[in-house]
N, CA, C and O atoms as a CHARMM CRD file, in Angstrom:
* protein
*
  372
    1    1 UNK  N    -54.41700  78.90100 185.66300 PROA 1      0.00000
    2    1 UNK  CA   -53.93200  77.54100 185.72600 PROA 1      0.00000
    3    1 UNK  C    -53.58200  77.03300 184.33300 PROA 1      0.00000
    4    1 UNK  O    -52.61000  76.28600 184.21900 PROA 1      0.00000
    5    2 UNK  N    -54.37900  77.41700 183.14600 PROA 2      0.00000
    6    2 UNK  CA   -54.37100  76.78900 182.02600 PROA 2      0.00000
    7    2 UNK  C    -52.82300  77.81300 181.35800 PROA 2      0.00000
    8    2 UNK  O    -52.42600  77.66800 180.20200 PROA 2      0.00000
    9    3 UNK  N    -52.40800  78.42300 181.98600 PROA 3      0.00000
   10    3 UNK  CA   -51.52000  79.22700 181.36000 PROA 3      0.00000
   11    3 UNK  C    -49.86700  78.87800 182.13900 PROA 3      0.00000
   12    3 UNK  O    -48.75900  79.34000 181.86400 PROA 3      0.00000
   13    4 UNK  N    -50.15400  78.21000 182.83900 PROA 4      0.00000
   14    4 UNK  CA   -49.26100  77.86500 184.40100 PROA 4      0.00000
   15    4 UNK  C    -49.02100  76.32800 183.27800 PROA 4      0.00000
   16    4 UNK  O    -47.92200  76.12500 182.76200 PROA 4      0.00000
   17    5 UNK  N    -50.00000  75.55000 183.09000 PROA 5      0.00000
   18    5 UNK  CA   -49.59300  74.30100 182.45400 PROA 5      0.00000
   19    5 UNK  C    -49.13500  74.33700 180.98400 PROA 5      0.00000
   20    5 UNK  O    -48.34100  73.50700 180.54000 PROA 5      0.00000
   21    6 UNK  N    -49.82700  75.63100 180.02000 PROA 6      0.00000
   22    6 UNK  CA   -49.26200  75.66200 178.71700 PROA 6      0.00000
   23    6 UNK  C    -47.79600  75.79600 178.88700 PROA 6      0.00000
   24    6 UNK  O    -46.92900  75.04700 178.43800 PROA 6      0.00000
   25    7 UNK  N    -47.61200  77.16400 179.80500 PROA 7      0.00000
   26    7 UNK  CA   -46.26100  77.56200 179.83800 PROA 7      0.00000
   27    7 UNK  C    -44.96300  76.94500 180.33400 PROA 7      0.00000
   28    7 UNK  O    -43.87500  77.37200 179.94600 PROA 7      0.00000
   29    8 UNK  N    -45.13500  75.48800 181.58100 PROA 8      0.00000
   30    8 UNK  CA   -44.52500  75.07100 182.15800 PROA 8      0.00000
   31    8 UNK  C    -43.91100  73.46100 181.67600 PROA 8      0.00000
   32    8 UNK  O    -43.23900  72.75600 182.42800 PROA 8      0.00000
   33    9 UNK  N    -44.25200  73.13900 180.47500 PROA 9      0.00000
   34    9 UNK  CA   -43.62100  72.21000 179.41700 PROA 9      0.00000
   35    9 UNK  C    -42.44000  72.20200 179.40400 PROA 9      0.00000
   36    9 UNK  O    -41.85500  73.21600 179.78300 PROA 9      0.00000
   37   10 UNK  N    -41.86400  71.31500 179.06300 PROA 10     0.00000
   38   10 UNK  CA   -40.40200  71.30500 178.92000 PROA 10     0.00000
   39   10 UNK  C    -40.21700  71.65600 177.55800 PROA 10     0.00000
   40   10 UNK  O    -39.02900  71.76800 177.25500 PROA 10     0.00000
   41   11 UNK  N    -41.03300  71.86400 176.63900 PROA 11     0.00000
   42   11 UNK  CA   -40.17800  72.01400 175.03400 PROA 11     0.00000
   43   11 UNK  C    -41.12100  73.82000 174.82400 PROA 11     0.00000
   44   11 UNK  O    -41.28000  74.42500 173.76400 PROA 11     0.00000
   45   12 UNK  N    -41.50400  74.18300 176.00100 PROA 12     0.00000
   46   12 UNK  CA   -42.20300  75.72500 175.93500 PROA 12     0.00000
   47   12 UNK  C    -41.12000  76.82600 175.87400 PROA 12     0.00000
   48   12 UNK  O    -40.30500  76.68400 176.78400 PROA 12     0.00000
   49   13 UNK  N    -40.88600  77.82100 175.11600 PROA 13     0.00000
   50   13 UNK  CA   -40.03700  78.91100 175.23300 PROA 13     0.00000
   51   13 UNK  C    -39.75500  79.44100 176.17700 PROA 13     0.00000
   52   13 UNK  O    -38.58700  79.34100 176.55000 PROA 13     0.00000
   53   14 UNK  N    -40.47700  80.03900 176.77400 PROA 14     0.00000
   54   14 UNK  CA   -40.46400  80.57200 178.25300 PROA 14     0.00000
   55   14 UNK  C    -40.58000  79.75300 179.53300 PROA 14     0.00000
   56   14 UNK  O    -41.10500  80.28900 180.50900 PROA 14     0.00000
   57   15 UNK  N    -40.11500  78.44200 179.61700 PROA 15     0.00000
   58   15 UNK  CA   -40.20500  77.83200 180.70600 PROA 15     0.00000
   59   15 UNK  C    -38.99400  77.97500 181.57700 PROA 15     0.00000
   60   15 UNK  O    -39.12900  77.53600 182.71800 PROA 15     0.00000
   61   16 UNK  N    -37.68700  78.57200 181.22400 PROA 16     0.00000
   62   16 UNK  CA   -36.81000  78.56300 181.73700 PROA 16     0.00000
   63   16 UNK  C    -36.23700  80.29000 182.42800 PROA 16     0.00000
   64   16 UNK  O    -35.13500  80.63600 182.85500 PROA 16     0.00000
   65   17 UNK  N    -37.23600  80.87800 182.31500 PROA 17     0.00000
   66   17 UNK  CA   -36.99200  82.14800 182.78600 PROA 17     0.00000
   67   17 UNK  C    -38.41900  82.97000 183.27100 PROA 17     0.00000
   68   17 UNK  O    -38.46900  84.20000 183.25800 PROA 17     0.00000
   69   18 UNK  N    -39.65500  82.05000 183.73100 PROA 18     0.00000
   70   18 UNK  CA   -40.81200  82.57900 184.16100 PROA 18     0.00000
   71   18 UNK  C    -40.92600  82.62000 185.56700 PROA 18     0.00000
   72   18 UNK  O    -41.88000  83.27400 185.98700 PROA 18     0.00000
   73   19 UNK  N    -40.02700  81.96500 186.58200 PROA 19     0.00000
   74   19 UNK  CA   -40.36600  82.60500 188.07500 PROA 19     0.00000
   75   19 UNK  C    -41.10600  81.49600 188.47200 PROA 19     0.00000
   76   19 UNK  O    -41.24400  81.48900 189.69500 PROA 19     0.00000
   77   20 UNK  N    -41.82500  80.21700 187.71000 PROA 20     0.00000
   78   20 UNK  CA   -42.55500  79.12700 187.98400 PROA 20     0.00000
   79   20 UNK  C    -41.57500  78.31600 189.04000 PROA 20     0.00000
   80   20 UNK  O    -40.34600  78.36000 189.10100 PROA 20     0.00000
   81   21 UNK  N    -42.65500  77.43800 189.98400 PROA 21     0.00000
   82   21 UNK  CA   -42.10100  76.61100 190.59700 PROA 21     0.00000
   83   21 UNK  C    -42.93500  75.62800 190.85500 PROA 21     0.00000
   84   21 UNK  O    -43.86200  76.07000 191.53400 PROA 21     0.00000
   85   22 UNK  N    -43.06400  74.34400 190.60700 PROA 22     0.00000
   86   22 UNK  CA   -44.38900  73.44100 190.79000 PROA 22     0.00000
   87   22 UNK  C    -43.91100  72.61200 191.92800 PROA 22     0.00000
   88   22 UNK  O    -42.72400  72.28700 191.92500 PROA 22     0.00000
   89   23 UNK  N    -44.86300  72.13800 193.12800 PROA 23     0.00000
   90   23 UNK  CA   -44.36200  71.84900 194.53700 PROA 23     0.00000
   91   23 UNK  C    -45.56800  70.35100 194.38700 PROA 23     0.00000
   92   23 UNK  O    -46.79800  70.39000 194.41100 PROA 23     0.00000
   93   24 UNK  N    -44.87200  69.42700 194.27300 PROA 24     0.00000
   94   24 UNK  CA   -45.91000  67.84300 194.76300 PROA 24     0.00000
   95   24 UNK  C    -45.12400  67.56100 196.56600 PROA 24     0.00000
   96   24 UNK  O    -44.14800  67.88700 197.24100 PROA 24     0.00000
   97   25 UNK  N    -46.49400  66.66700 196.63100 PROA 25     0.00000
   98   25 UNK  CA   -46.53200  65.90000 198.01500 PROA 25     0.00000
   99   25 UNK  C    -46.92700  66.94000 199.12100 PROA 25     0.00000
  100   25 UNK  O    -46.59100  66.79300 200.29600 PROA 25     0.00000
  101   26 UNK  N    -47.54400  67.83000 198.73900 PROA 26     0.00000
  102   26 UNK  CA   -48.23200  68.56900 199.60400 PROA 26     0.00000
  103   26 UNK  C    -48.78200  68.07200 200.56800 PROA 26     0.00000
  104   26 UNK  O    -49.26000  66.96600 200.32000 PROA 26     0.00000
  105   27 UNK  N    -48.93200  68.46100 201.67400 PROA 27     0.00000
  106   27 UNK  CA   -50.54800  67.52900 202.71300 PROA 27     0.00000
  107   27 UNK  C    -51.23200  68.57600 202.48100 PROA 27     0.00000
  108   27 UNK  O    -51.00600  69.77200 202.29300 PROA 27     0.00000
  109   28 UNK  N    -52.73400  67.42000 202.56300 PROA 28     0.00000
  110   28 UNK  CA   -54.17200  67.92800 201.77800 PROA 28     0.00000
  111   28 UNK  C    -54.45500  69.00200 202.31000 PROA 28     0.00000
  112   28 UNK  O    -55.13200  69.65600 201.51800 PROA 28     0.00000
  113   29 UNK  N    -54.24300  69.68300 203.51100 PROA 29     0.00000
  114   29 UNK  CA   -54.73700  70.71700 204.10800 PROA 29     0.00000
  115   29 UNK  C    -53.87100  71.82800 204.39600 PROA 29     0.00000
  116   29 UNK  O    -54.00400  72.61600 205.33200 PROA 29     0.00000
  117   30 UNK  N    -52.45500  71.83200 203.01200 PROA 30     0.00000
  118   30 UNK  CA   -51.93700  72.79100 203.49800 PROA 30     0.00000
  119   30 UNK  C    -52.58800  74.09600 202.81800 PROA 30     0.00000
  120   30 UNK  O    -53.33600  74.21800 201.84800 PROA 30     0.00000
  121   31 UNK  N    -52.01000  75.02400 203.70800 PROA 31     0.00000
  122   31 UNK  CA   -52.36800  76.60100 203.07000 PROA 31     0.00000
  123   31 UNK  C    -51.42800  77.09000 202.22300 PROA 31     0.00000
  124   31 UNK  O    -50.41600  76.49700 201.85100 PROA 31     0.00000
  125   32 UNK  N    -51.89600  78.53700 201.82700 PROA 32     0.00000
  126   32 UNK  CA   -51.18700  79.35100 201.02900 PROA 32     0.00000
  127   32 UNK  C    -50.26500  80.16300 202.19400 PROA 32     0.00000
  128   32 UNK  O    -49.37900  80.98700 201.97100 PROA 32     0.00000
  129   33 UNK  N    -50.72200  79.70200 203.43900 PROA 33     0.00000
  130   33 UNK  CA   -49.76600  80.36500 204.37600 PROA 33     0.00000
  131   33 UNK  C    -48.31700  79.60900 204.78000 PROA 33     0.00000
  132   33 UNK  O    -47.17000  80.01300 204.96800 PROA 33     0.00000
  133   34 UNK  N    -48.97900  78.29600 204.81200 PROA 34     0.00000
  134   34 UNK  CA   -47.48500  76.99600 205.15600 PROA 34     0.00000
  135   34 UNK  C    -46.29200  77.37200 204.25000 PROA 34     0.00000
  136   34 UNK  O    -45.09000  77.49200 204.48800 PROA 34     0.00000
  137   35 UNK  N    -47.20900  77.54900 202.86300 PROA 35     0.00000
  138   35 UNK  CA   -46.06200  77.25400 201.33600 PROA 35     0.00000
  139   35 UNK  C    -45.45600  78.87900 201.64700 PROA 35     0.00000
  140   35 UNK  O    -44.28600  78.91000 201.26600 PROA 35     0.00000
  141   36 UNK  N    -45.78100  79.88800 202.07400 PROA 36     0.00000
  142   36 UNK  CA   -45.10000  81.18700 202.03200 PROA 36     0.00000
  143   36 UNK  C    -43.99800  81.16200 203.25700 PROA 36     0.00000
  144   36 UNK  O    -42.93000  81.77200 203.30800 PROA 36     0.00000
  145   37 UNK  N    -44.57300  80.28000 204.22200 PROA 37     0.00000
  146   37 UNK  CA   -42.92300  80.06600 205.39400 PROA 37     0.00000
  147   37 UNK  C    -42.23200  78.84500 205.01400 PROA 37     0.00000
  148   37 UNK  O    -41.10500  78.52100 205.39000 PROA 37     0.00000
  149   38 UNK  N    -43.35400  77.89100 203.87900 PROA 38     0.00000
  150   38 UNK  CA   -41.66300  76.81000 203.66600 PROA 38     0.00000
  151   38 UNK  C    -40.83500  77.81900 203.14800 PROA 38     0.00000
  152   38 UNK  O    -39.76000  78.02700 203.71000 PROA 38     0.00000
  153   39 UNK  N    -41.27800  78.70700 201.82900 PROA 39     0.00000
  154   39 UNK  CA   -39.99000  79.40900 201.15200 PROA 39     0.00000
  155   39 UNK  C    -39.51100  80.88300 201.57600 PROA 39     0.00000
  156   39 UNK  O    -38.97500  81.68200 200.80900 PROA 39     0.00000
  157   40 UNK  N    -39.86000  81.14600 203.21500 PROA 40     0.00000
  158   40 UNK  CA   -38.96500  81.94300 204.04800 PROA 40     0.00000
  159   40 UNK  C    -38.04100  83.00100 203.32600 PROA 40     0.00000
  160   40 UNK  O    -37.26200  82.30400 202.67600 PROA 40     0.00000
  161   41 UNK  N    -37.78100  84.10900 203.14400 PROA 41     0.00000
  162   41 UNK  CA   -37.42700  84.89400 202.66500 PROA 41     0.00000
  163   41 UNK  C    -36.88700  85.01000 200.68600 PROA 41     0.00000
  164   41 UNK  O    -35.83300  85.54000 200.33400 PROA 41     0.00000
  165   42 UNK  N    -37.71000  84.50300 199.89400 PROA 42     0.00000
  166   42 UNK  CA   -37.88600  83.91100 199.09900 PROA 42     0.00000
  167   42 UNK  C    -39.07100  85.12200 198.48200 PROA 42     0.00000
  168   42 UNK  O    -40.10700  84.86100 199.09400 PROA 42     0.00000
  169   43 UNK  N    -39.30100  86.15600 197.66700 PROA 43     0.00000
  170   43 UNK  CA   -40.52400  87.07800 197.12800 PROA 43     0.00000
  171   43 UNK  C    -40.95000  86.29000 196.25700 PROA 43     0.00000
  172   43 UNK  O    -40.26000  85.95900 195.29300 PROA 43     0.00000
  173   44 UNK  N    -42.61300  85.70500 196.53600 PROA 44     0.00000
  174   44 UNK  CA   -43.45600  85.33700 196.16900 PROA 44     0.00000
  175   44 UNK  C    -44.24100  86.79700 195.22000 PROA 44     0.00000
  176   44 UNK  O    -44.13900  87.98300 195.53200 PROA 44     0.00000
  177   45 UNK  N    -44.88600  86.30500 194.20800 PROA 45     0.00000
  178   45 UNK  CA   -45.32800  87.52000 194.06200 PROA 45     0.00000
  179   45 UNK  C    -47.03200  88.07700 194.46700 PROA 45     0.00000
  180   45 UNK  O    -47.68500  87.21800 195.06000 PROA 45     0.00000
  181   46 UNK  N    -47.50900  88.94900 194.28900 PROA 46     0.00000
  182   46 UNK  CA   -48.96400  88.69500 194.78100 PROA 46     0.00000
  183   46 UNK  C    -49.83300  88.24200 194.19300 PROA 46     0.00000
  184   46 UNK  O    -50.17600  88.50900 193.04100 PROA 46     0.00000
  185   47 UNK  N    -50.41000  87.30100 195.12200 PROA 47     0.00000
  186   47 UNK  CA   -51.42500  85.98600 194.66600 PROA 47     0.00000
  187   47 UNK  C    -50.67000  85.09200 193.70200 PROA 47     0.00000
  188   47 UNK  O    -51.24300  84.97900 192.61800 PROA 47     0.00000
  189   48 UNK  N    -49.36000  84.33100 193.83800 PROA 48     0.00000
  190   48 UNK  CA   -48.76100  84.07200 192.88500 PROA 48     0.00000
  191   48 UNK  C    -48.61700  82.38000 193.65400 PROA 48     0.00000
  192   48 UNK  O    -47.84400  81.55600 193.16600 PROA 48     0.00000
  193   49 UNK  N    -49.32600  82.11500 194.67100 PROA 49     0.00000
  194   49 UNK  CA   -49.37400  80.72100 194.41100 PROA 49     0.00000
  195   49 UNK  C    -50.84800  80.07000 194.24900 PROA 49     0.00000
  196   49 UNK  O    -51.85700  80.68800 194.58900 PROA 49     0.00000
  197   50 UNK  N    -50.88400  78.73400 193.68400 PROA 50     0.00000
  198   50 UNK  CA   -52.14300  78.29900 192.67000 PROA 50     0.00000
  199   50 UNK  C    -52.19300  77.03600 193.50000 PROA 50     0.00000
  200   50 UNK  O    -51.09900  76.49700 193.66900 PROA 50     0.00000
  201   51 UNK  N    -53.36000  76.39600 194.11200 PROA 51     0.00000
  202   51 UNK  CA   -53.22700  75.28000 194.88500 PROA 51     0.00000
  203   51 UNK  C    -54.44300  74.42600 193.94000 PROA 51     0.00000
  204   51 UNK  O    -55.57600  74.42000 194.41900 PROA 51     0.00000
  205   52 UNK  N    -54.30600  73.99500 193.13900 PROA 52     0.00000
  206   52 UNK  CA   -55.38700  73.03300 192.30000 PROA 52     0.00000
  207   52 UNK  C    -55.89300  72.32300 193.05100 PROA 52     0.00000
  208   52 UNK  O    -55.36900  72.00600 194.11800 PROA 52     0.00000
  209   53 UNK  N    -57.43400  71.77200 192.51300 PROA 53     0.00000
  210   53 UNK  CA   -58.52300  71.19900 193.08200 PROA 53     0.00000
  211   53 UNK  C    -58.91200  70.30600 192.11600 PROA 53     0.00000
  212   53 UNK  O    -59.03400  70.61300 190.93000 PROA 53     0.00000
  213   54 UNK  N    -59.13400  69.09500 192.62100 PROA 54     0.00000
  214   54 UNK  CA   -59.84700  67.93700 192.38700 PROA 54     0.00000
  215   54 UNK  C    -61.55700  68.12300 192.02500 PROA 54     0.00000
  216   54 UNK  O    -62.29000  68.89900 192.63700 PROA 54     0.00000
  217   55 UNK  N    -61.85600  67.51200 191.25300 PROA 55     0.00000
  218   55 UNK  CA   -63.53500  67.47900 191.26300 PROA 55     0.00000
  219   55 UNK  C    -64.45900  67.81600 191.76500 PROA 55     0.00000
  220   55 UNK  O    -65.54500  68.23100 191.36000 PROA 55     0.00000
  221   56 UNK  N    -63.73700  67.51500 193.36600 PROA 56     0.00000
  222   56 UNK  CA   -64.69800  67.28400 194.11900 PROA 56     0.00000
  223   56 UNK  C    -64.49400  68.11700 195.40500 PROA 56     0.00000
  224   56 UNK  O    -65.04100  68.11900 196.50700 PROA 56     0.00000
  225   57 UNK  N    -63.21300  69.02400 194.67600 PROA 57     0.00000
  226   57 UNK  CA   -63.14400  70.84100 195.64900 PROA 57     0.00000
  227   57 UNK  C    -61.66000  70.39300 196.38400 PROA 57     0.00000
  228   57 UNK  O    -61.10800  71.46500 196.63700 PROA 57     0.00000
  229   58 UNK  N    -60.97700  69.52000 196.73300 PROA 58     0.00000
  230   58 UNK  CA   -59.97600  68.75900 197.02200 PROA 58     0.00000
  231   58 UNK  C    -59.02600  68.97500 197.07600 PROA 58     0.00000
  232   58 UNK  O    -58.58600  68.03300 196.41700 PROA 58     0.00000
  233   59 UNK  N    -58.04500  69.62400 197.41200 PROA 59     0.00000
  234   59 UNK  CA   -56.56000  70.18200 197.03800 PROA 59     0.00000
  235   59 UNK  C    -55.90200  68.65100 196.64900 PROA 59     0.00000
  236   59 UNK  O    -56.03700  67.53400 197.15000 PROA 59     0.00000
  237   60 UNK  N    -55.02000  69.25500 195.34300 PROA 60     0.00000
  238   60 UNK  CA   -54.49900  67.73200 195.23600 PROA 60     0.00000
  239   60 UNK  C    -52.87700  67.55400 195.48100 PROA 60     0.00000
  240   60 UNK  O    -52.25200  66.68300 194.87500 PROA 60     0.00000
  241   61 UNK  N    -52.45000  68.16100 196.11600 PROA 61     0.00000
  242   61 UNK  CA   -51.34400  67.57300 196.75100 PROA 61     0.00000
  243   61 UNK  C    -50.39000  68.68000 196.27300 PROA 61     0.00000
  244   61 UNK  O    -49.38300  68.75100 196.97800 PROA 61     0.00000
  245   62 UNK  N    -50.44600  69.63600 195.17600 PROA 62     0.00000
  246   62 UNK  CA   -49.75000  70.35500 194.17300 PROA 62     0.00000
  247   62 UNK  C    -50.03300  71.38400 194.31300 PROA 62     0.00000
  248   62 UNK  O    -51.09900  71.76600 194.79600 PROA 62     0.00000
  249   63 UNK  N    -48.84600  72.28600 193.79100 PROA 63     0.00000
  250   63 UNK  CA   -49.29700  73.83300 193.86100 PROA 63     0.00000
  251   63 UNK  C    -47.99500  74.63200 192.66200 PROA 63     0.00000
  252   63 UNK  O    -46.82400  74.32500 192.43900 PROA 63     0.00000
  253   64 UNK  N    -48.59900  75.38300 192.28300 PROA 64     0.00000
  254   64 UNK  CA   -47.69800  76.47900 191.44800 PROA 64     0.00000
  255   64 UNK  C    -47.51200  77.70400 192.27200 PROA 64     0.00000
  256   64 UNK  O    -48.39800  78.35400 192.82600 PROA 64     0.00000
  257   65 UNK  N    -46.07900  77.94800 192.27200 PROA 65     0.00000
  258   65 UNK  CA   -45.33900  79.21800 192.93700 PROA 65     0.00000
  259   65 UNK  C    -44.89800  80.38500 191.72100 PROA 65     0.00000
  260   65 UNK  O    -44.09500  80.25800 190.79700 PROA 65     0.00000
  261   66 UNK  N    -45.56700  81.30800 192.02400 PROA 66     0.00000
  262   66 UNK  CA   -44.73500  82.16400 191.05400 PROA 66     0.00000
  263   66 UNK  C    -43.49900  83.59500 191.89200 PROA 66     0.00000
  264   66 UNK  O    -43.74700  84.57000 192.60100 PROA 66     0.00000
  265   67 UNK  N    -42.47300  83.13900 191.44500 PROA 67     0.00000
  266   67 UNK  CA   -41.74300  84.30400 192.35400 PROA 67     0.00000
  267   67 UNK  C    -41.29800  85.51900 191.77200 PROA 67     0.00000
  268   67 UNK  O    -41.85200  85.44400 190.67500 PROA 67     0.00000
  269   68 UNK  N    -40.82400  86.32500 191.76900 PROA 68     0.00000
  270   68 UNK  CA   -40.92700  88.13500 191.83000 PROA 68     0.00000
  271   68 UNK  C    -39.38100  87.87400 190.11800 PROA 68     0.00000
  272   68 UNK  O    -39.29100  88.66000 189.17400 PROA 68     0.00000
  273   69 UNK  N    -38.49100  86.60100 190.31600 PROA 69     0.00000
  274   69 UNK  CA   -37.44000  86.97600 189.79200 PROA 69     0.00000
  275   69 UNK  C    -37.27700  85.16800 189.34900 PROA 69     0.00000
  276   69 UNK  O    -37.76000  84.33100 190.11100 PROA 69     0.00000
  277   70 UNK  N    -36.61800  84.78200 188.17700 PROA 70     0.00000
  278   70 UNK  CA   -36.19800  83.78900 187.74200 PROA 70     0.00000
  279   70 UNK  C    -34.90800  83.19900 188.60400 PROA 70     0.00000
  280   70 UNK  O    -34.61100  82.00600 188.53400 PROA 70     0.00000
  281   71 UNK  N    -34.20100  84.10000 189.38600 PROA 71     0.00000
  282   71 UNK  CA   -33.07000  83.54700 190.32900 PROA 71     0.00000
  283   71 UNK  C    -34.01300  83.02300 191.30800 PROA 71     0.00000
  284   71 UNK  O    -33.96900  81.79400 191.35500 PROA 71     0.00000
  285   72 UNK  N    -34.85500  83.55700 192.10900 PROA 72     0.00000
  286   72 UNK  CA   -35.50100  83.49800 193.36000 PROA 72     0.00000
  287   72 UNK  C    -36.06100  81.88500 193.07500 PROA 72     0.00000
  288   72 UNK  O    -35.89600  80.86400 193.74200 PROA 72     0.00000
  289   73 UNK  N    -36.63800  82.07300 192.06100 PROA 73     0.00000
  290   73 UNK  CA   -37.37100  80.77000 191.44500 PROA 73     0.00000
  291   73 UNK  C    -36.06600  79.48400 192.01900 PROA 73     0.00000
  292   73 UNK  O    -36.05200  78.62300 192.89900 PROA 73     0.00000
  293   74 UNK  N    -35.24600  79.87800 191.13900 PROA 74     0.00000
  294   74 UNK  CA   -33.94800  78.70200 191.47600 PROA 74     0.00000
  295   74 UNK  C    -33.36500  78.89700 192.51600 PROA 74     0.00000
  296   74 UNK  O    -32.76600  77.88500 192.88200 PROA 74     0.00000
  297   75 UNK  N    -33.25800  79.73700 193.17100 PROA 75     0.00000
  298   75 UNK  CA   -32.77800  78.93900 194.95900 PROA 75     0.00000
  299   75 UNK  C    -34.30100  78.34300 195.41500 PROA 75     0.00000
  300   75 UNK  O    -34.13800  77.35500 196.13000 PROA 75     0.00000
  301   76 UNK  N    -35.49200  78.60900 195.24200 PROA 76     0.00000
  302   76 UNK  CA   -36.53700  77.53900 195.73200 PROA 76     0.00000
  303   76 UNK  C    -36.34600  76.42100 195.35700 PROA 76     0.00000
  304   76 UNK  O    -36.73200  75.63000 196.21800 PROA 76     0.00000
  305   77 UNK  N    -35.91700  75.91000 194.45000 PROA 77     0.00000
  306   77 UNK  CA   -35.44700  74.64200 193.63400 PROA 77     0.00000
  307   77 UNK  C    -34.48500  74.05900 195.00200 PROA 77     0.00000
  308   77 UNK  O    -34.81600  72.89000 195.20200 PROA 77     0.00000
  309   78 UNK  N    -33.39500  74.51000 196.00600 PROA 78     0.00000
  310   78 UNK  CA   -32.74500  74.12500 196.85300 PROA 78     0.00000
  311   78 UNK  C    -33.50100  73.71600 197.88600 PROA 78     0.00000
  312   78 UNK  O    -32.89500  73.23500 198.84300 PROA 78     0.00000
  313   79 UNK  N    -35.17700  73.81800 197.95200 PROA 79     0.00000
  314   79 UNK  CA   -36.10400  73.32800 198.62000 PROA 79     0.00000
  315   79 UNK  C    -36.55900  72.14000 198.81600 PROA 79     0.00000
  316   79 UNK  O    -37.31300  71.77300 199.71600 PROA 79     0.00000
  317   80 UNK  N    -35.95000  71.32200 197.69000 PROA 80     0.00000
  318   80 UNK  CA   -36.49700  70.00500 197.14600 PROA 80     0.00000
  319   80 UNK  C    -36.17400  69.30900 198.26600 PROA 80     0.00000
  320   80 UNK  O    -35.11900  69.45900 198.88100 PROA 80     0.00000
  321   81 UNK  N    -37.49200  68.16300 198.70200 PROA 81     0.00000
  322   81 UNK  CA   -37.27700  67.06000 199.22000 PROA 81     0.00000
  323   81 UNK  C    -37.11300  67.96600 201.50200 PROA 81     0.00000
  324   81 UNK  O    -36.94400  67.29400 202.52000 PROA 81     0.00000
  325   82 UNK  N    -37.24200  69.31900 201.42500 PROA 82     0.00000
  326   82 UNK  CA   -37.00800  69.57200 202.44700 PROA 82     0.00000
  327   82 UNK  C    -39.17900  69.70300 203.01000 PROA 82     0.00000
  328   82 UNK  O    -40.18900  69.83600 202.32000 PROA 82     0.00000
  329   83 UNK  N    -38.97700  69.58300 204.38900 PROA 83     0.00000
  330   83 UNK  CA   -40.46500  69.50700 204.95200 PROA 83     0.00000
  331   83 UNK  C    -41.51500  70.00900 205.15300 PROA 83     0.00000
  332   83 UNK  O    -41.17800  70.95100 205.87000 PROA 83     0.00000
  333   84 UNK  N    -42.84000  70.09100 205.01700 PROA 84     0.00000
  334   84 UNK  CA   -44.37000  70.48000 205.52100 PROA 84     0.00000
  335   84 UNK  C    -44.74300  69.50100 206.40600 PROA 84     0.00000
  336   84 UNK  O    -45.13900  68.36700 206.13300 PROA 84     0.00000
  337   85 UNK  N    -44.59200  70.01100 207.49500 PROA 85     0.00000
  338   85 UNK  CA   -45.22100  68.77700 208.85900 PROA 85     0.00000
  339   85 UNK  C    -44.29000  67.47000 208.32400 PROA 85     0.00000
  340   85 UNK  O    -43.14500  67.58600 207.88800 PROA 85     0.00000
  341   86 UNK  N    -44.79700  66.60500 208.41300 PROA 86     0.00000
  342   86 UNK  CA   -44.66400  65.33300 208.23600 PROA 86     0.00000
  343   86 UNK  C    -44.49600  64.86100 206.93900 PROA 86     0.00000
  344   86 UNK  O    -44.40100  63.64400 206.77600 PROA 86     0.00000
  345   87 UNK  N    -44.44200  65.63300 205.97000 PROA 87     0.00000
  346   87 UNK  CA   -44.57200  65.86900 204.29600 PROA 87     0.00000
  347   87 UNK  C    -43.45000  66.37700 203.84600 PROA 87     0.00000
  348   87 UNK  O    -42.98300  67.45600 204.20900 PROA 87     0.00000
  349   88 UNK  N    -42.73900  65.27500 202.65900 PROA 88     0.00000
  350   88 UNK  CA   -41.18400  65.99400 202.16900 PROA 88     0.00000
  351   88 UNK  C    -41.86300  66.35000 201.24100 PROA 88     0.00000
  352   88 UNK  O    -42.71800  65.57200 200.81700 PROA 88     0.00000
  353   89 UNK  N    -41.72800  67.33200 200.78400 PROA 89     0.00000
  354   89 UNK  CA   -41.97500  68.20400 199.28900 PROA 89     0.00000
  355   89 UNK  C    -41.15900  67.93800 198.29900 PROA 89     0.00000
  356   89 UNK  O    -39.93300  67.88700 198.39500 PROA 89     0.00000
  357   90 UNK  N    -41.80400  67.76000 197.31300 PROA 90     0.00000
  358   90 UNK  CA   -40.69100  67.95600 195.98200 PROA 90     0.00000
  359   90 UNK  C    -41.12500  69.40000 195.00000 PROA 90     0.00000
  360   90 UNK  O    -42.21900  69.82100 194.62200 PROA 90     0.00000
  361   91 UNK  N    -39.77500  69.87900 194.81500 PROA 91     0.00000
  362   91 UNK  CA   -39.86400  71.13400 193.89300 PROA 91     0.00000
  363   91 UNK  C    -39.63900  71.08700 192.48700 PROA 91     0.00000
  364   91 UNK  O    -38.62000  70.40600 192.36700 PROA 91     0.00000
  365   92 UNK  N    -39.93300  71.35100 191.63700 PROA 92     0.00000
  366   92 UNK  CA   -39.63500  71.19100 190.15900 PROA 92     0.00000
  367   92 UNK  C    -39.64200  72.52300 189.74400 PROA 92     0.00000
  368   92 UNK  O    -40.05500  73.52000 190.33500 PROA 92     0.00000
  369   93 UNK  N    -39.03600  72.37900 188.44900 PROA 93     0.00000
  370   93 UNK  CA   -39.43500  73.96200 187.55300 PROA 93     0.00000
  371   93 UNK  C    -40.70500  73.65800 186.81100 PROA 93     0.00000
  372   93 UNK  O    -41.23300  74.52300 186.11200 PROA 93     0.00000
């Protein structure tokens, strides 16, 4: 995680060609299984998404995607604002 946030800065060297994808507005109870059929034929890599926790064990709404290729990364970016249940997602790099 601490390497997911050094690296994913906007003034970081490698932020523009690491395969990162950071996903807000999650619902609290999604899985690592939901986020692998929102991005449907899309190579995730293994164990390459990160669902952060709150204090108090909590998923907080966020998650880091890491995908197999820096293109793959950017057609997930065409994800933005599309659905989890009842939840529009937003995608960022």
């Amino acid at each position: 995680m601490d390497w997911v946030l050094k690296h994913s800065g906007p003034n970081s060297a490698d932020s523009a060609n690491d395969g990162f994808v950071r996903l807000r507005g999650l619902p609290f109870g999604c899985t690592k299984e939901e986020i692998v059929q929102f991005f449907s034929g899309l190579e995730i890599v293994p164990n390459g998404i990160t669902l952060p926790v709150d204090p108090e064990g909590k998923i907080t709404g966020e998650a880091f995607v890491q995908f197999v290729s820096q293109e793959l990364a950017e057609k997930a970016l065409g994800k933005h604002k599309e659905r989890i249940g009842h939840r529009y997602i937003e995608v960022f790099k």
